[in-house]
TIMIGU-566511 format. One record per residue (C-alpha): residue number from 1; x, y, z; residue in one letter. Coordinates in steps of 0.001 Angstrom, whole numbers, plus 500000, padded with zeros to 6 digits. Example, Ala and Ser with C-alpha at 12.3 -4.5 7.8 and 13.67 -1.06 7.14 Angstrom:
REM residues 2
<r 1, <512300, 495500, 507800>, 'A'> <r 2, <513670, 498940, 507140>, 'S'> 
END
This chain:
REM residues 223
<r 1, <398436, 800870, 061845>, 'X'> <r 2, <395759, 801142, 059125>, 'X'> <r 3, <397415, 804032, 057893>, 'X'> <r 4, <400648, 801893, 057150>, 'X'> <r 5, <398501, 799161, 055643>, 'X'> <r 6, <396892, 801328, 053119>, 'X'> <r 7, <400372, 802686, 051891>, 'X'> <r 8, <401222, 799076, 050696>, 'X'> <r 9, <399118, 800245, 047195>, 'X'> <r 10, <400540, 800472, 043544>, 'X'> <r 11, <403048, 804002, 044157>, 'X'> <r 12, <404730, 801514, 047536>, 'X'> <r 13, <405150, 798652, 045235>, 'X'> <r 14, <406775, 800657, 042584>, 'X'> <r 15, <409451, 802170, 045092>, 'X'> <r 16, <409927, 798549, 046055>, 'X'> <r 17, <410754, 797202, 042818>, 'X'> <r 18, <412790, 800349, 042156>, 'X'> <r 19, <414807, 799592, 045039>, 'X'> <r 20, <415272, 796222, 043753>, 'X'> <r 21, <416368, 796903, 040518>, 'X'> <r 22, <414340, 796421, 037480>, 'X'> <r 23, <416385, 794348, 035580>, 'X'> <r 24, <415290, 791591, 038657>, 'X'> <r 25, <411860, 791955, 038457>, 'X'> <r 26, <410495, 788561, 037307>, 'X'> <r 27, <407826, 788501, 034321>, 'X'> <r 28, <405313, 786695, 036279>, 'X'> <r 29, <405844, 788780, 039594>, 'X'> <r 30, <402118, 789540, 041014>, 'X'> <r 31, <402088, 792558, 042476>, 'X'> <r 32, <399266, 792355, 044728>, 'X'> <r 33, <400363, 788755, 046046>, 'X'> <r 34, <403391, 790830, 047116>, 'X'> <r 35, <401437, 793481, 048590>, 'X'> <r 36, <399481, 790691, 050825>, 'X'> <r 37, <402901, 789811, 052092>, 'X'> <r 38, <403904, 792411, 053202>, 'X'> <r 39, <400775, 793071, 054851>, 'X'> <r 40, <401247, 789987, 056931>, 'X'> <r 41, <404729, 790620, 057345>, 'X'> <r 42, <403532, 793926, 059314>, 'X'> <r 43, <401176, 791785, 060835>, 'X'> <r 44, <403804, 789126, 062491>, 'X'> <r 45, <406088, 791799, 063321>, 'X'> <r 46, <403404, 793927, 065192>, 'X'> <r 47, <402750, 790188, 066645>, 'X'> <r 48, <406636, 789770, 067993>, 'X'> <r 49, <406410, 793378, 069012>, 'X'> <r 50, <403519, 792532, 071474>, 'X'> <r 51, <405553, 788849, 072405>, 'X'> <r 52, <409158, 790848, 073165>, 'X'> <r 53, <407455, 793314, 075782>, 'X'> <r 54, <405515, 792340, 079073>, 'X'> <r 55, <404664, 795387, 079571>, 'X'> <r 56, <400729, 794683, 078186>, 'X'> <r 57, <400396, 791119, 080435>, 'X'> <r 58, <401380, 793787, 083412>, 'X'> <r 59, <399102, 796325, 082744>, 'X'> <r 60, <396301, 793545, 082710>, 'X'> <r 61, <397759, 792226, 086033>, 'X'> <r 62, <397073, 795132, 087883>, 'X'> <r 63, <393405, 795965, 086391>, 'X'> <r 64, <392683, 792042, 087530>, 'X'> <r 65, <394239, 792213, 090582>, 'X'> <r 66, <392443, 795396, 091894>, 'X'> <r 67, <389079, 794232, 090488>, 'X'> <r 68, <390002, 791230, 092147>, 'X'> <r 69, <390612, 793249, 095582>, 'X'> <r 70, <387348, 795169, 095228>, 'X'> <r 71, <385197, 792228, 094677>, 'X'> <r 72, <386505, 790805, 097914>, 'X'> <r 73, <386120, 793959, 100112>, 'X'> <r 74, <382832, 793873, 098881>, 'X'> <r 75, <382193, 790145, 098982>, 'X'> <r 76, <380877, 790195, 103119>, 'X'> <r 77, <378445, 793169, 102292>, 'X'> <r 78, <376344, 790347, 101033>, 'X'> <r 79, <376351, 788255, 103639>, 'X'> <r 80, <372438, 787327, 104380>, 'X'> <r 81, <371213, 789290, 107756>, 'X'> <r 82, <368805, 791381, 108655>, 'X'> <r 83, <369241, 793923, 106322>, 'X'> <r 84, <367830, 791596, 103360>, 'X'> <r 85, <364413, 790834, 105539>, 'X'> <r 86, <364520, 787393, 105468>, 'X'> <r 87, <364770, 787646, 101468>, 'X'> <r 88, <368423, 785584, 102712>, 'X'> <r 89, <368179, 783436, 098871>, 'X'> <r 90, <368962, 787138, 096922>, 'X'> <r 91, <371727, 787739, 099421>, 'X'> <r 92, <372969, 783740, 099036>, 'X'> <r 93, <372885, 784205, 095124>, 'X'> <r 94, <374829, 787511, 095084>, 'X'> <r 95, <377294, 786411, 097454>, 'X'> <r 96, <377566, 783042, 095155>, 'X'> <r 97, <378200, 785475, 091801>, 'X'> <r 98, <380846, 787455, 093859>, 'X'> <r 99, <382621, 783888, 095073>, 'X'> <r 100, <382449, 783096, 090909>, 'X'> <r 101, <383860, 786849, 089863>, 'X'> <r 102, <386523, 786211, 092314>, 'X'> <r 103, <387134, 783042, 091102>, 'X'> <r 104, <387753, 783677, 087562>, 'X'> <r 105, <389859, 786722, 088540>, 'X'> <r 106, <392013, 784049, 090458>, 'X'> <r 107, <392521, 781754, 087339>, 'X'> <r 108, <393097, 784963, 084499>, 'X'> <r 109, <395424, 786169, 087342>, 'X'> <r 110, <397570, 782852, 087484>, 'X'> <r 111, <397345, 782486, 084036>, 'X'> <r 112, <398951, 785711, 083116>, 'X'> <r 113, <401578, 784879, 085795>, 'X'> <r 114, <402485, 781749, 084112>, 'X'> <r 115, <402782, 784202, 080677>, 'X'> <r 116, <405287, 786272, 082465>, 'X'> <r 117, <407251, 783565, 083994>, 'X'> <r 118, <407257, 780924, 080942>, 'X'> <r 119, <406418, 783637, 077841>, 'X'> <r 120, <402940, 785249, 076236>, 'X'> <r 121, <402731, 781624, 074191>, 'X'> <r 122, <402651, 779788, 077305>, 'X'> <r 123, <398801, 777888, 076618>, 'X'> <r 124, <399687, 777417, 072945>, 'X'> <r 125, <403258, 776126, 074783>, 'X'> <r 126, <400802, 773465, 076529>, 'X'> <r 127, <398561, 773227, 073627>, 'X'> <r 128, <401347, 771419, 071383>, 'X'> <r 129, <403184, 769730, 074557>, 'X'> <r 130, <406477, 771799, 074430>, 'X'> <r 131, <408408, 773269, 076765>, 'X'> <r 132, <406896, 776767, 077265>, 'X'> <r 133, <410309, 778207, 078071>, 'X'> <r 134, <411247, 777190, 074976>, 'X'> <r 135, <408430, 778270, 072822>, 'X'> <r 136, <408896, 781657, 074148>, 'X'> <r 137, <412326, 782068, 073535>, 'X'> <r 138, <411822, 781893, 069560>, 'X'> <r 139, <410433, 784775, 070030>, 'X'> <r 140, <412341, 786139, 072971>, 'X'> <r 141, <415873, 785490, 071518>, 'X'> <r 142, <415470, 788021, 069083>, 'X'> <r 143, <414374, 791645, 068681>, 'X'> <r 144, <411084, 792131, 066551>, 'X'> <r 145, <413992, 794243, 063691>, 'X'> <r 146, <415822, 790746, 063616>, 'X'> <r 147, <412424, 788664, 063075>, 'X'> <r 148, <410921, 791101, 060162>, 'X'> <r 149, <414403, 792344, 058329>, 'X'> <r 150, <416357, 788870, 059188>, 'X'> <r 151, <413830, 786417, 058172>, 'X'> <r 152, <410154, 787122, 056913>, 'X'> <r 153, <410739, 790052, 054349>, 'X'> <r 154, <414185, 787827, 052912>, 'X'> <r 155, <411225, 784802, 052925>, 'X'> <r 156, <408893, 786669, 051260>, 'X'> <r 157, <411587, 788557, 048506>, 'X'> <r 158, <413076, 784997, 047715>, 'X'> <r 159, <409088, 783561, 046905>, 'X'> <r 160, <408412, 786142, 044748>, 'X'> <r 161, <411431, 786971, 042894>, 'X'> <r 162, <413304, 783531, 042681>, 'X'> <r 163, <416479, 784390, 044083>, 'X'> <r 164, <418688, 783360, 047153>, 'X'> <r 165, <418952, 785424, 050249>, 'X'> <r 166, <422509, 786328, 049728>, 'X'> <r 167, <424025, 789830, 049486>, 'X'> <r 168, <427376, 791199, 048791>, 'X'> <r 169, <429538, 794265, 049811>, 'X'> <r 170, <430756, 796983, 047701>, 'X'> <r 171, <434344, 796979, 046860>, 'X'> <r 172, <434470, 800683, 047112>, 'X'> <r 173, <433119, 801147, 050635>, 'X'> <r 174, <432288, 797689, 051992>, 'X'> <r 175, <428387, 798624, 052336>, 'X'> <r 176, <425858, 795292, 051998>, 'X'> <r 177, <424293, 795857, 048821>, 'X'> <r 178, <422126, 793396, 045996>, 'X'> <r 179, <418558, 793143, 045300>, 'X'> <r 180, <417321, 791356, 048697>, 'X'> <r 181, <418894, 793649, 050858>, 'X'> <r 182, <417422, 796251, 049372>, 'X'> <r 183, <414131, 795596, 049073>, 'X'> <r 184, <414094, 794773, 052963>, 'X'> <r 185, <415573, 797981, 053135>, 'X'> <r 186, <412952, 800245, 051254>, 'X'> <r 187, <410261, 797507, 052453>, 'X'> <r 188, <411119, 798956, 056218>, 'X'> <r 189, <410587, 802227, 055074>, 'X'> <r 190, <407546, 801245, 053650>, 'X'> <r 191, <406315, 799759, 056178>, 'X'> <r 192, <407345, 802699, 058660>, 'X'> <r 193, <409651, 800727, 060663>, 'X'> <r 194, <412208, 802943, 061534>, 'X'> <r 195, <414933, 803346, 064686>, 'X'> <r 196, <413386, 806141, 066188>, 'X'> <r 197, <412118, 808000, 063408>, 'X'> <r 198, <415298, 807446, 061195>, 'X'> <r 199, <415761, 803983, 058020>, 'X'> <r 200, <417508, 801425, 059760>, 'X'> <r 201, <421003, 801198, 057915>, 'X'> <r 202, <421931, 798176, 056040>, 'X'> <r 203, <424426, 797186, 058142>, 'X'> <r 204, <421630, 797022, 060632>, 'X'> <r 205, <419838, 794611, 058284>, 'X'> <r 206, <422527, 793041, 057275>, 'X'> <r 207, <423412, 791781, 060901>, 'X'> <r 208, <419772, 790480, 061436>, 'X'> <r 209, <419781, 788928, 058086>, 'X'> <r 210, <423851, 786866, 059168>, 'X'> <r 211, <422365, 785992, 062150>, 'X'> <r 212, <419458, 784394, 061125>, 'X'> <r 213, <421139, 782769, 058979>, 'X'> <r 214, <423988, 781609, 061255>, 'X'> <r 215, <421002, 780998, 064111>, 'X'> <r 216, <423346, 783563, 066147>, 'X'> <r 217, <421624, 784900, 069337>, 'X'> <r 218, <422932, 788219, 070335>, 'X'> <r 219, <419931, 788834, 073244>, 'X'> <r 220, <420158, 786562, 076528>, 'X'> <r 221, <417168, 783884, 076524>, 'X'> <r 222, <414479, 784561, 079386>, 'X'> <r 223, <415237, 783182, 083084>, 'X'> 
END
């Protein structure tokens, strides 16, 4: 990851704006505004990456659960008897620390069950009083590709070089082509967001970009 980030430098922006087209290059363009944004474009997409999986809130399941399991098959080890002569308090207090372990396991563990079943932004859901089936599936609609190439680098190219969103197709071969679609194009590469190894085409791009704009869902919302 800090590998990508330190390839958004001077010789990245250039094969942006090359991309682009120079003759659309604004006078008052600041490059290293433009490099921030992109940064936190990585950022948010690395972000929806983490919201569109639930693979890491499983992974924590199952370390809490069997921490939870050990701390209650060793809970009744410290159960005051003989064995602490008479010193019963140290055995009380332990037993009372195991009771609170076990405890907070219980609430982490219902909490990330309530993440799988209502979406990772289920106590920011609660937070603002919305549905958290709902504030999940802003997220959960739509692949991380659609988020980054469909909305935030088309945001960030219309702040900083004054034009609309739009794009066209070539006459000679119907391919999208204009200035935003391909700076989200070389942007992706840039970024190193790639379909398995390979530049996502720009009909790929072009799709997230329609649909965006058209609010089209192609993925099913979450049960």
């Amino acid at each position: 990851m800090d590998e990508v980030i330190k390839r958004i430098r001077n010789d990245a922006i250039d094969r942006i704006l090359d991309a682009v087209g120079r003759e659309h290059i604004p006078e008052q363009l600041d490059r290293d505004q433009l490099a921030a944004g992109l940064k936190e474009c990585w950022y948010t997409y690395l972000e929806v990456v983490d919201r569109n999986s639930d693979r890491p809130i499983r992974d924590k399941l199952r370390r809490l659960k069997s921490l939870r399991a050990a701390a209650k098959r060793f809970r009744p080890h410290l159960t005051p008897d003989e064995f602490w002569g008479g010193d019963f308090q140290s055995g009380e207090f332990l037993e009372k620390l195991i009771g609170w372990l076990i405890a907070w396991l219980d609430a982490q563990i219902g909490m990330l069950n309530n993440k799988l079943k209502f979406g990772p932004d289920f106590s920011e859901a609660l937070r603002l009083k919305v549905d958290p089936r709902e504030y999940a599936d802003r997220w959960k609609s739509r692949s991380p590709l659609e988020w980054i190439a469909g909305h935030y680098l088309p945001e960030l190219f219309e702040k900083h070089f004054g034009l609309s969103r739009k794009f066209y197709r070539r006459s000679e071969d119907n391919n999208p082509d204009g200035p935003m679609i391909r700076f989200v194009e070389r942007a992706l590469i840039e970024l190193e967001i790639t379909n398995r190894g390979r530049a996502y085409a720009r009909e790929t791009i072009a799709k997230a970009i329609s649909d965006m704009r058209t609010h089209r869902v192609r993925k099913k919302p979450r049960q």
